[in-house]
KOLKETI-352560 format. One record per residue (C-alpha): residue number from 1; x, y, z. Coordinates in Angstrom, 1 decimal, padded with zeros to 4 digits. Each point is the difference from the previous one (the first is absolute). Example, Ala and Ser with C-alpha at 12.3 -4.5 7.8 and 13.67 -1.06 7.14 Angstrom:
BEGIN
<tike num="1" xx="012.3" yy="-004.5" zz="007.8"/>
<tike num="2" xx="001.4" yy="003.4" zz="-000.7"/>
END
This chain:
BEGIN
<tike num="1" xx="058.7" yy="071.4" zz="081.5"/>
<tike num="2" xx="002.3" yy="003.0" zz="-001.5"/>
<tike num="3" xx="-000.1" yy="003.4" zz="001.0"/>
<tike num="4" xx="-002.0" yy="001.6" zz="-002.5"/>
<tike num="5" xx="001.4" yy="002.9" zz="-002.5"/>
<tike num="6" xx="-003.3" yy="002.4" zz="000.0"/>
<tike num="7" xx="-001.1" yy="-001.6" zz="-003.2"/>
<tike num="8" xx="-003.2" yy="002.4" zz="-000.8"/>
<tike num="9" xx="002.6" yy="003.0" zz="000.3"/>
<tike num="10" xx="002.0" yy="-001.6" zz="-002.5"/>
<tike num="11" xx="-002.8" yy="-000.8" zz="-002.5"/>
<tike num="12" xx="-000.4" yy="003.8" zz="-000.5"/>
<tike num="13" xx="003.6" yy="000.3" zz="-000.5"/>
<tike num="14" xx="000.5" yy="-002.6" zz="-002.5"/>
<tike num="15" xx="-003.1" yy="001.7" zz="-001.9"/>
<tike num="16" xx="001.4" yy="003.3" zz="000.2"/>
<tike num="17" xx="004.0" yy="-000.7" zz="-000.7"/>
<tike num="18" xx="000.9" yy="001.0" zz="-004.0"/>
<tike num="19" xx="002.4" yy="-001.5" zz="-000.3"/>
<tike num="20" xx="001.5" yy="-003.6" zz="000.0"/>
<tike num="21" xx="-002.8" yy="-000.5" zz="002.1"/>
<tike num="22" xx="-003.2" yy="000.8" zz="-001.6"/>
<tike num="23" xx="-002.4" yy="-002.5" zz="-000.8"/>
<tike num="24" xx="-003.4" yy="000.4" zz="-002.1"/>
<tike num="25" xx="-001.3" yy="-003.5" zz="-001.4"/>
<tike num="26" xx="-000.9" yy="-002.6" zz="002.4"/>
<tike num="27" xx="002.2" yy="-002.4" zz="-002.4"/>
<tike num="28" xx="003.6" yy="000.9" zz="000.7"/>
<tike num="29" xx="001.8" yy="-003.0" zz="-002.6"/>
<tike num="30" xx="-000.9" yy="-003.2" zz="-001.6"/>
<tike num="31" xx="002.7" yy="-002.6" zz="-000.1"/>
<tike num="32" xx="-001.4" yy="-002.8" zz="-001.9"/>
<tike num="33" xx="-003.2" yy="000.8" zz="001.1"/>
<tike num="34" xx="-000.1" yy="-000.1" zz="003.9"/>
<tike num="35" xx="000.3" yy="004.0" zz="001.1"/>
<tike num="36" xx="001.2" yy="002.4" zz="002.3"/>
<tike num="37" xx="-002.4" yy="001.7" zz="001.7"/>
<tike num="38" xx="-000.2" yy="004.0" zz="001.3"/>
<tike num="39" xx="-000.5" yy="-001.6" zz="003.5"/>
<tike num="40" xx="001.9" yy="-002.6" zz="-000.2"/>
<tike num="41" xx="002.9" yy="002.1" zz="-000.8"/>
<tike num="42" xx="-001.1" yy="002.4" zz="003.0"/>
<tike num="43" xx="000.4" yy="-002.6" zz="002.7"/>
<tike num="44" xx="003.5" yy="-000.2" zz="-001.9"/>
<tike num="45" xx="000.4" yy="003.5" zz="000.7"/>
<tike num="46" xx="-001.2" yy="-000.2" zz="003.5"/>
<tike num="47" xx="002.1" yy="-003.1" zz="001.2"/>
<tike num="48" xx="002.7" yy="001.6" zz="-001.0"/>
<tike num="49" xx="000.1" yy="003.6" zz="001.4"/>
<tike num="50" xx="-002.1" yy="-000.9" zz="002.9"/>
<tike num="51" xx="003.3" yy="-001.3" zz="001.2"/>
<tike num="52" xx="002.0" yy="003.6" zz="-000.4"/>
<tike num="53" xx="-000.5" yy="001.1" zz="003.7"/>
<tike num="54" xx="000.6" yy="003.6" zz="-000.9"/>
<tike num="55" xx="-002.9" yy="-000.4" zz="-002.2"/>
<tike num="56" xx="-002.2" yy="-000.6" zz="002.6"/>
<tike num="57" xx="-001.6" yy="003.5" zz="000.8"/>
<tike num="58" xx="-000.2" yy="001.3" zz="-003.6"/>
<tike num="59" xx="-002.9" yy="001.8" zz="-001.8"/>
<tike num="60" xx="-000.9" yy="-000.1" zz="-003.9"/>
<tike num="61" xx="001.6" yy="002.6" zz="-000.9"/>
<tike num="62" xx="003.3" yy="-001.2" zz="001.6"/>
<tike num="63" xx="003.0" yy="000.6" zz="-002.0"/>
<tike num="64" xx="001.5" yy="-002.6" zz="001.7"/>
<tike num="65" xx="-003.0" yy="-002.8" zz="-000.4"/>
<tike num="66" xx="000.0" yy="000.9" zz="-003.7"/>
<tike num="67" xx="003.5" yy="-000.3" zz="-000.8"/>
<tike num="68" xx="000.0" yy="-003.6" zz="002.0"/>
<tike num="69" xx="-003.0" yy="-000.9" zz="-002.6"/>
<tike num="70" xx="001.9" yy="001.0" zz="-003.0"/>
<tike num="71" xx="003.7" yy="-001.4" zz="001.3"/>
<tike num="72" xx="-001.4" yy="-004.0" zz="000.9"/>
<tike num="73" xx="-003.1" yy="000.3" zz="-003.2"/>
<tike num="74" xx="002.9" yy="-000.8" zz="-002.6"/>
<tike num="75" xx="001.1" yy="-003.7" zz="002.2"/>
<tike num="76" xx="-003.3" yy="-000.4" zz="001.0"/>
<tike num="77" xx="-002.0" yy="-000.1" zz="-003.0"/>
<tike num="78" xx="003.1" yy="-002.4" zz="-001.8"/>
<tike num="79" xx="-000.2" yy="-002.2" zz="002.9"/>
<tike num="80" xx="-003.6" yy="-000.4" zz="-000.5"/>
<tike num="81" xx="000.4" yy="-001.2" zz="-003.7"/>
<tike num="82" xx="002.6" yy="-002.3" zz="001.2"/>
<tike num="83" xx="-002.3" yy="-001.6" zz="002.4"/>
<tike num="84" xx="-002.6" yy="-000.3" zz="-002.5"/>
<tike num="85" xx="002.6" yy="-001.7" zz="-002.7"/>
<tike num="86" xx="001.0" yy="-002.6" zz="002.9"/>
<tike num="87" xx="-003.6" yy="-000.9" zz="001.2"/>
<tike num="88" xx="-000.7" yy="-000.7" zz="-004.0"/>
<tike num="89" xx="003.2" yy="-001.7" zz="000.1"/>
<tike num="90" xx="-001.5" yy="-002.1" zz="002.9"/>
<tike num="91" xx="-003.4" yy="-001.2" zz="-000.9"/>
<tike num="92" xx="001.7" yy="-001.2" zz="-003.0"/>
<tike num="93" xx="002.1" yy="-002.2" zz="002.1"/>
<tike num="94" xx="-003.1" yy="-001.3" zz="001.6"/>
<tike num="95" xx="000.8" yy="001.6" zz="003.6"/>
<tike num="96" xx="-003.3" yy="001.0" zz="002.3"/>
<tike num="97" xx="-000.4" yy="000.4" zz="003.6"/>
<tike num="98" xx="-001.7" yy="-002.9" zz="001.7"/>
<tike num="99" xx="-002.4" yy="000.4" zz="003.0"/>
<tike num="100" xx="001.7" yy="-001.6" zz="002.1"/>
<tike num="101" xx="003.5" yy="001.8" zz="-000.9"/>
<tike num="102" xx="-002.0" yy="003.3" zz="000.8"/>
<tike num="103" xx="-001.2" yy="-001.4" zz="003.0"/>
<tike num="104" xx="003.2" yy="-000.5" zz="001.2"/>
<tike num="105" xx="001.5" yy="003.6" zz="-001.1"/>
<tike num="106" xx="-003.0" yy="001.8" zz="001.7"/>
<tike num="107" xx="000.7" yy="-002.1" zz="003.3"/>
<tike num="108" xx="003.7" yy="001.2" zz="-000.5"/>
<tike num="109" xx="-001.4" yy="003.4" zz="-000.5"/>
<tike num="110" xx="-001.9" yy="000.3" zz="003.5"/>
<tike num="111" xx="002.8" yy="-001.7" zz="001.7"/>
<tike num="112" xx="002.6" yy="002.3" zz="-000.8"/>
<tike num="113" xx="-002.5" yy="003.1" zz="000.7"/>
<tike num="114" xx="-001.3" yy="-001.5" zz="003.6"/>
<tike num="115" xx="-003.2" yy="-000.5" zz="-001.9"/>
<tike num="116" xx="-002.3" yy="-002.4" zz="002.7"/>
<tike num="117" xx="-003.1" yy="000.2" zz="-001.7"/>
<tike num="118" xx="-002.1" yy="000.0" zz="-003.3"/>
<tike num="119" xx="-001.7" yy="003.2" zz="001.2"/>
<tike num="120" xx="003.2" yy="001.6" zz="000.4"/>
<tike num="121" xx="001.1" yy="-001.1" zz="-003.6"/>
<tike num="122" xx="-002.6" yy="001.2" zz="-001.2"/>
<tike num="123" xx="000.1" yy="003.7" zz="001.4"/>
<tike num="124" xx="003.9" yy="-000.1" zz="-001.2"/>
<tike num="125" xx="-001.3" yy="-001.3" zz="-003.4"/>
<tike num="126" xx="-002.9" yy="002.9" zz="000.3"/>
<tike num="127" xx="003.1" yy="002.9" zz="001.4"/>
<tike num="128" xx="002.0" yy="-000.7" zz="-003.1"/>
<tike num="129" xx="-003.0" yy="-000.1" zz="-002.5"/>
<tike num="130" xx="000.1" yy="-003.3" zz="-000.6"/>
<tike num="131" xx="-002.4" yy="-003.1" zz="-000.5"/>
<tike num="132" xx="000.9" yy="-003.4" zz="000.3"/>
<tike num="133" xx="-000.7" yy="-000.4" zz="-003.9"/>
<tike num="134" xx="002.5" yy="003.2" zz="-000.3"/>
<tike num="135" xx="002.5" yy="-001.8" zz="002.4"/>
<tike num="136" xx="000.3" yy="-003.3" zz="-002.4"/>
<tike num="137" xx="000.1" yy="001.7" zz="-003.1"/>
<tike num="138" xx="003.2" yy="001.9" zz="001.6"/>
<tike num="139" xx="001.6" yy="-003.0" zz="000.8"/>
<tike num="140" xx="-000.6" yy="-001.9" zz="-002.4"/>
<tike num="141" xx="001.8" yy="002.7" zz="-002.7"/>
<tike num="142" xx="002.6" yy="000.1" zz="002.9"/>
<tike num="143" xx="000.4" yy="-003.9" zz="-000.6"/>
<tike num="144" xx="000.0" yy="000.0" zz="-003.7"/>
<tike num="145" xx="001.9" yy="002.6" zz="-000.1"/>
<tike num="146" xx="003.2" yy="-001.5" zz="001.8"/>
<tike num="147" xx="-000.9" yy="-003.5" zz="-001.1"/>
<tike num="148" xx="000.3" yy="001.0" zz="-003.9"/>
<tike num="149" xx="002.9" yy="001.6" zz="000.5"/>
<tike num="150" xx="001.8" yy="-002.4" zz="002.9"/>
<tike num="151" xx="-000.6" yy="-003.7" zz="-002.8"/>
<tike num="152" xx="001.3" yy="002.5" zz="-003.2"/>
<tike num="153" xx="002.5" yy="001.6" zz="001.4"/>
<tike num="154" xx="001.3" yy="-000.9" zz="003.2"/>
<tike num="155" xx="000.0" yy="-003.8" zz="000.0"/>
<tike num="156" xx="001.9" yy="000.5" zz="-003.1"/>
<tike num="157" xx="002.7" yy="002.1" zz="001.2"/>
<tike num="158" xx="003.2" yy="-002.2" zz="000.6"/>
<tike num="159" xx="003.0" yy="001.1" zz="001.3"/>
<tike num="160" xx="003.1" yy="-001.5" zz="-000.7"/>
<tike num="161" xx="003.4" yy="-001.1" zz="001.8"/>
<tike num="162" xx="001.8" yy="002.8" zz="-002.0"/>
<tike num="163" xx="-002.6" yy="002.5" zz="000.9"/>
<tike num="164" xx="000.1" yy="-001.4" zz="003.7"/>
<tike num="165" xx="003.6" yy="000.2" zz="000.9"/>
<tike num="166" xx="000.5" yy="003.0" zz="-001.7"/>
<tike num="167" xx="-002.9" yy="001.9" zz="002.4"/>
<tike num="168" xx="001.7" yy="-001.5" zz="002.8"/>
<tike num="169" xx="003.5" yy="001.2" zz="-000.7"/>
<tike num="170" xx="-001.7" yy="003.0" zz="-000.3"/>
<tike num="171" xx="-002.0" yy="000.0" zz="003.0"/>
<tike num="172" xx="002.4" yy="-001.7" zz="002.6"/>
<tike num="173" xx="-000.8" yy="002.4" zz="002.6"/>
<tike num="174" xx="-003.8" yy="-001.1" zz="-000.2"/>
<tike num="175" xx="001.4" yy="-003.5" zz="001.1"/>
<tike num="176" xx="002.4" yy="000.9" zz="002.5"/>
<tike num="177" xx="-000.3" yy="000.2" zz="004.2"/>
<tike num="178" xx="002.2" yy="002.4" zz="001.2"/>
<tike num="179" xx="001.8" yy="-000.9" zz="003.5"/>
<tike num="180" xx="-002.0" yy="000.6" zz="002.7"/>
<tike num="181" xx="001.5" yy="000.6" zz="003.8"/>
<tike num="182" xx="-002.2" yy="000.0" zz="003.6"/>
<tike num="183" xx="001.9" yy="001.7" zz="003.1"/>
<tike num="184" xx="-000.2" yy="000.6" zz="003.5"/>
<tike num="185" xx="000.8" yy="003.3" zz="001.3"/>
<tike num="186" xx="000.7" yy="001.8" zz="003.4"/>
<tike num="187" xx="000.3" yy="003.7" zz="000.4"/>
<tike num="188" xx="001.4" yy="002.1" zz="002.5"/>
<tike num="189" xx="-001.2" yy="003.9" zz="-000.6"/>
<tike num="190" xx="002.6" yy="002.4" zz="001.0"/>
<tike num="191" xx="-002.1" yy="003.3" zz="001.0"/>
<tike num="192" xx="000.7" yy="003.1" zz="-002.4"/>
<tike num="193" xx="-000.1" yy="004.2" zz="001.2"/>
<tike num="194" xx="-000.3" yy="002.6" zz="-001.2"/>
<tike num="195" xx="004.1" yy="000.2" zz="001.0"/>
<tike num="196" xx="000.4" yy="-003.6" zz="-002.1"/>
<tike num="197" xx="000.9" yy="-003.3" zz="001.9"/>
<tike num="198" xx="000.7" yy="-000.3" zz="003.1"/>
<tike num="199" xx="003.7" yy="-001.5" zz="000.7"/>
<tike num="200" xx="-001.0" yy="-002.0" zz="003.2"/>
<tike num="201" xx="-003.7" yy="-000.9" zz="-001.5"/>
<tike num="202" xx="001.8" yy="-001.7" zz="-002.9"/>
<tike num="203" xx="002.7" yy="-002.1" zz="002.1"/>
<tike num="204" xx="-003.2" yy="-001.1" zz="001.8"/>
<tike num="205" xx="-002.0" yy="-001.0" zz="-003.0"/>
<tike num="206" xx="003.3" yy="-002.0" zz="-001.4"/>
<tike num="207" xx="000.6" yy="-001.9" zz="002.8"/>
<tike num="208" xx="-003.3" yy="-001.2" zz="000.8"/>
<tike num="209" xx="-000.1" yy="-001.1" zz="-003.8"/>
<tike num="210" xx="003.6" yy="-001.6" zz="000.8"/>
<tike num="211" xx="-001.5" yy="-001.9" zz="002.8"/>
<tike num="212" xx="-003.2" yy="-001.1" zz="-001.7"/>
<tike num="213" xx="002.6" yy="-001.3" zz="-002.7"/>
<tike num="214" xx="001.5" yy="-002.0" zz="002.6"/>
<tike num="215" xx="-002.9" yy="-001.5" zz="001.5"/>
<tike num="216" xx="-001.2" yy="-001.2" zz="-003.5"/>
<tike num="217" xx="003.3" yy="-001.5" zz="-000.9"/>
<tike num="218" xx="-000.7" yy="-002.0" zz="003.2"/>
<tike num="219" xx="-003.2" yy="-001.2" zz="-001.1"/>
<tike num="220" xx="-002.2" yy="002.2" zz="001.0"/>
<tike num="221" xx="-003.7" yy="000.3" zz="-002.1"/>
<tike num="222" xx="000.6" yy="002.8" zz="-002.5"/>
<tike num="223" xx="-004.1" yy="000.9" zz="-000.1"/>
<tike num="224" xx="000.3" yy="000.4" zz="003.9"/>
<tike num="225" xx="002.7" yy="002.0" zz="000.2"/>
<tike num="226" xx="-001.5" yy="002.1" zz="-003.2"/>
<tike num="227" xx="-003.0" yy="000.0" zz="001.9"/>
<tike num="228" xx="002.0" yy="001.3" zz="003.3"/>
<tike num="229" xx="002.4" yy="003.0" zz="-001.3"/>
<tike num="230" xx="-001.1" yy="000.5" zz="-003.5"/>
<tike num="231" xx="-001.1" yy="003.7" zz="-000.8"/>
<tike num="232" xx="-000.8" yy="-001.3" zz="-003.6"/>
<tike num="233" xx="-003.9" yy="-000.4" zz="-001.1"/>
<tike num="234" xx="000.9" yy="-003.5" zz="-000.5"/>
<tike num="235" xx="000.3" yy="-000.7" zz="003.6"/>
<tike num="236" xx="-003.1" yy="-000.9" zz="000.1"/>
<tike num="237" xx="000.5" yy="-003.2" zz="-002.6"/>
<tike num="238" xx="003.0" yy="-001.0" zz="001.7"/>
<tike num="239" xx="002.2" yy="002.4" zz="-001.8"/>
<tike num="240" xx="-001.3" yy="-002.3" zz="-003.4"/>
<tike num="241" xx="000.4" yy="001.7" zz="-003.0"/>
<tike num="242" xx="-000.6" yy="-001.2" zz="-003.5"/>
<tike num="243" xx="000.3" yy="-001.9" zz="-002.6"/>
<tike num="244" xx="001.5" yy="002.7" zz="-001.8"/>
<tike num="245" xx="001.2" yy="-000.1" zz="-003.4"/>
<tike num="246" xx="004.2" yy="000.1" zz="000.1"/>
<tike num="247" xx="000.2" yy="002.6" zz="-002.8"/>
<tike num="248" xx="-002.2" yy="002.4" zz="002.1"/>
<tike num="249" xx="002.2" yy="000.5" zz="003.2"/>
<tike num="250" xx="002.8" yy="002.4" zz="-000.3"/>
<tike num="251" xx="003.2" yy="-000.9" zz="-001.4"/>
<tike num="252" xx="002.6" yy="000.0" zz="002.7"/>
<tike num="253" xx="-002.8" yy="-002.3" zz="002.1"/>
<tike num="254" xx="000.0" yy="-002.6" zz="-003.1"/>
<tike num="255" xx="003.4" yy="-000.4" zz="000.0"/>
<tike num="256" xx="000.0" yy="-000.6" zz="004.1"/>
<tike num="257" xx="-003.1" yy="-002.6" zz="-000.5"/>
<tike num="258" xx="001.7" yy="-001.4" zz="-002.7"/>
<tike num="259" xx="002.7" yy="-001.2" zz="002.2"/>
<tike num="260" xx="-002.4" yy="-001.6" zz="002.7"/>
<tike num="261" xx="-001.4" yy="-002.8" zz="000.4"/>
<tike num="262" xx="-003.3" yy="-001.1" zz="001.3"/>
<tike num="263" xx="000.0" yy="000.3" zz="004.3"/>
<tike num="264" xx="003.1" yy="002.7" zz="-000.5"/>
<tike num="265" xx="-000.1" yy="003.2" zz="002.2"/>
<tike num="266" xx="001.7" yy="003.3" zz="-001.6"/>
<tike num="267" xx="002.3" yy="001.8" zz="002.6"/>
<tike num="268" xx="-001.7" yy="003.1" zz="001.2"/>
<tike num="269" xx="-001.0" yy="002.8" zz="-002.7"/>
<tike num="270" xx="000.2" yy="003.7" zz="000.5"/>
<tike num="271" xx="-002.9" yy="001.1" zz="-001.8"/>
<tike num="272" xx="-001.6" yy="003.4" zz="-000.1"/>
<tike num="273" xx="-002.3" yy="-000.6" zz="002.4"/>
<tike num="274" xx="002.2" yy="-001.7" zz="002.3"/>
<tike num="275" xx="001.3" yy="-003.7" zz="000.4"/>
<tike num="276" xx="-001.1" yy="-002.8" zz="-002.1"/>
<tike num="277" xx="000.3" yy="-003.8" zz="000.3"/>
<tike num="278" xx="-001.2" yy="-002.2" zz="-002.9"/>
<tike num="279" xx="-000.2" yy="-003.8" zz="-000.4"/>
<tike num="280" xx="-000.8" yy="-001.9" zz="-003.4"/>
<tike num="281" xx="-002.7" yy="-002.1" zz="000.7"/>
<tike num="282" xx="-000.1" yy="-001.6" zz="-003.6"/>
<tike num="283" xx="000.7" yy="000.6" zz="-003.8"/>
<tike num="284" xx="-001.4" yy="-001.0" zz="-002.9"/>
<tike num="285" xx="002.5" yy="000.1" zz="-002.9"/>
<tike num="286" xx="-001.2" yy="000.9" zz="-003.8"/>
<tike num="287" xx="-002.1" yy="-002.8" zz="-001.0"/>
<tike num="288" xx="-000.5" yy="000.3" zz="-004.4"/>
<tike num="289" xx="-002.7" yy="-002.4" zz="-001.2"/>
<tike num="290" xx="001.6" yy="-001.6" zz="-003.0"/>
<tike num="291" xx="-001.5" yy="-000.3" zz="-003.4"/>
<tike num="292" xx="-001.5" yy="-003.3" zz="000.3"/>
<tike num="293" xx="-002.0" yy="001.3" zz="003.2"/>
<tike num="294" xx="-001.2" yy="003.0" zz="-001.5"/>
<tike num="295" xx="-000.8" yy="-001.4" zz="-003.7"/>
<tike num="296" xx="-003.9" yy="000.2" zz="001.4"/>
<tike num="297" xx="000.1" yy="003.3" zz="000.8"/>
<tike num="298" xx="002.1" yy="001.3" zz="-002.5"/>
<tike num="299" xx="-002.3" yy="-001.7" zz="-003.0"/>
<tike num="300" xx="-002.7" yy="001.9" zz="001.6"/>
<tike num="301" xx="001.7" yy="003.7" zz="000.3"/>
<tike num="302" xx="001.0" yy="-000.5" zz="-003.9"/>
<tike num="303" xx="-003.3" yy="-001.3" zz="-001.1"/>
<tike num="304" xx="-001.7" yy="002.9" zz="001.9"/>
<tike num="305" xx="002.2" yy="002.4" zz="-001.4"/>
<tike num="306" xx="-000.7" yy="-001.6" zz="-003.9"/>
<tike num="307" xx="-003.9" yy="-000.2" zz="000.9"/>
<tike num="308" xx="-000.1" yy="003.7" zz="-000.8"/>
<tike num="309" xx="001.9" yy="000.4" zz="-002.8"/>
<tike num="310" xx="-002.3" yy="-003.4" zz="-001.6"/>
<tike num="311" xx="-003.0" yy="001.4" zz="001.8"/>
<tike num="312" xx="000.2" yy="002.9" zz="-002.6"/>
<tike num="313" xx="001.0" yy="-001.9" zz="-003.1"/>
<tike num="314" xx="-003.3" yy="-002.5" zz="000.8"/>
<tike num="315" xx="-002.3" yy="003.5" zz="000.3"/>
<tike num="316" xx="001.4" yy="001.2" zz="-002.9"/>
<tike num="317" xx="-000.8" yy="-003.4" zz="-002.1"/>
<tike num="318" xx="-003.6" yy="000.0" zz="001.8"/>
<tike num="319" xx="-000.8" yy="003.9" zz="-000.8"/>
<tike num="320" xx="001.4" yy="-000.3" zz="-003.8"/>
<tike num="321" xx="-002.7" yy="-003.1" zz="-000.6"/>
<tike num="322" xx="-002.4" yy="002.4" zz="001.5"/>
<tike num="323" xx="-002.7" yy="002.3" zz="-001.6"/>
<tike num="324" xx="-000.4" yy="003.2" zz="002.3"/>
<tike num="325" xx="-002.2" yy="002.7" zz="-000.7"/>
<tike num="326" xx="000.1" yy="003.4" zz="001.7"/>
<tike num="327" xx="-003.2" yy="001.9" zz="001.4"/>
<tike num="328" xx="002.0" yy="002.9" zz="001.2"/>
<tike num="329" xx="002.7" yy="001.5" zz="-001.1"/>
<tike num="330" xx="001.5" yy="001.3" zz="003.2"/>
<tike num="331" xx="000.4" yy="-003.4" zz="001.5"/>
<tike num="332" xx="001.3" yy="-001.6" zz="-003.2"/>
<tike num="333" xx="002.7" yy="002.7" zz="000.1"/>
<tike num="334" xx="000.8" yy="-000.5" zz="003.3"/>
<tike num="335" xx="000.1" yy="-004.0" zz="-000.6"/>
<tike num="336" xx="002.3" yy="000.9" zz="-002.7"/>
<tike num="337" xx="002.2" yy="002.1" zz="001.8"/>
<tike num="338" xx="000.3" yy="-002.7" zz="002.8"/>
<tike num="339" xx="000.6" yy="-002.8" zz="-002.5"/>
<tike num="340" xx="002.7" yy="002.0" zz="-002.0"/>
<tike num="341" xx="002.1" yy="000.6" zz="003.6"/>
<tike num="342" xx="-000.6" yy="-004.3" zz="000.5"/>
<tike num="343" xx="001.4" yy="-000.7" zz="-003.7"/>
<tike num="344" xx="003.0" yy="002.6" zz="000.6"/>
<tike num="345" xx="001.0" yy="-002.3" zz="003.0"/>
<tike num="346" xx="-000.5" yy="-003.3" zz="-001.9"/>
<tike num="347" xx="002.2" yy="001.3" zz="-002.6"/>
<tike num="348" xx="002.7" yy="001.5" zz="003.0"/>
END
């Protein structure tokens, strides 16, 4: 279903890699007795880097491939305990993954990946190594995973009116639609030399523009008369251009919009590619959603925000309850490494 990341190839590296990377026993860790495999942690590997495109051509004795392994081994491998300490966490709380809830992710799964047939699912199953037994077991860690972590932490995260208005004094712009204008525009080019403008060529070009001026202010359709003498690319949308936010137009034209109203014509504009005619079609001022509107939104941007701060604090809780014992020393330096940079921005 994935493009693959040459996974034999990187088998020999991860053997042959000293260090951060090497790994001897088939038993990696034990957290409270379930364990981290040598291939499990591979596929870790694998998923990961097979994503680095510049990593895509690379040999085993790759400088490159080898300092990838040893620069994502340290998150990896402490990611891996936390996902162990969350699936305890959420067999305790009773959680499993029903057949028919898997039923209904694997349908999901060949939907989104144009999958027609059971044949086919099974050769994308077969392409990424996988069984159906593998499958399941994948999502349901996946489930308990979030599940532990979404009833003991995040449906336990409130956020409170203080907290609220505060983010959204703070964040106004997030809640804020600037003025938007759309215009109609008619362009008559005046023709350029080598020797600069041409005197007569530019009395021309203004007076036809003065006389499709005229013939508007009489009624005429703007998008035909575009569509008649316009040199501009929007000609072709009856001179139509926009919306356009207010703030990105330049100056001197805001303050001239300003001024109008919807339906008004400018006078003609020398411009430096000839003579312009513009009429405001419509304008949107700046629209702020007040507090009361946003409060939904807002609650969720500060909860999200807290979520990662409490999302450490619950790991920390789960991993000091736990027993873990090391079976190589490289990887529990490198999970120690990663966990000591994670504490240093709890503390920060």
């Amino acid at each position: 279903m994935l493009k693959r990341f040459c996974p034999v190839l990187f088998a020999a590296v991860i053997a042959s890699v000293p260090v951060g990377a090497q790994i001897i026993e088939q038993v990696l860790v034990n957290v409270n007795g379930d364990i981290l495999t040598k291939t499990e942690f591979e596929q870790r590997q694998v998923s990961v880097l097979r994503t680095r495109p510049e990593l895509a051509n690379v040999t085993p004795e790759s400088p490159e491939l080898r300092k990838a392994i040893v620069e994502v081994t340290p998150q990896l491998i402490l990611e891996a305990v936390d996902e162990l300490l969350l699936i305890q966490r959420g067999r305790e709380l009773g959680l499993a993954l029903g057949d028919e809830q898997f039923k209904s992710i694997v349908e999901n799964i060949k939907k989104s990946n144009n999958i027609d047939s059971e044949e086919q699912f099974q050769a994308a199953l077969k392409q990424e190594g996988m069984t159906m037994t593998d499958l399941r077991r994948a999502l349901e860690r996946q489930m308990l995973a979030s599940e532990a972590q979404r009833r003991d932490v995040m449906d336990k995260i409130s956020v409170t009116e203080a907290e609220a208005r505060t983010y959204y004094d703070a964040h106004k712009q997030d809640f804020t639609t600037p003025s938007e204008v759309t215009i109609r525009e008619i362009l008559i080019d005046v023709p350029v030399s080598d020797r600069g403008v041409n005197v007569a060529q530019d009395d021309e070009a203004k007076a036809e523009a003065e006389d499709v001026r005229k013939r508007l202010l009489s009624g005429e359709p703007f998008p035909q008369l575009a569509a008649e003498h316009s040199d501009a690319a929007s000609k072709a949308n009856g001179g139509l251009i926009g919306p356009i936010k207010r703030d990105e137009l330049a100056e001197v034209l805001q303050e001239r919009l300003d001024k109008m109203k919807a339906g008004d014509v400018t006078e003609v504009l020398r411009t430096q590619r000839g003579y312009q005619i513009l009429k405001l079609e419509s304008r949107t001022e700046v629209r702020i959603r007040s507090f009361d509107d946003a409060r939904g939104d807002i609650s969720n941007k500060v909860a999200a925000e807290k979520s990662t701060g409490e999302r450490m604090k619950y790991l920390e809780r789960l991993r000091g309850q736990a027993t873990i014992t090391w079976r190589n020393d490289e990887l529990k330096r490198a999970y120690e490494q990663a966990l000591a940079e994670r504490r240093k921005v709890l503390a920060g």
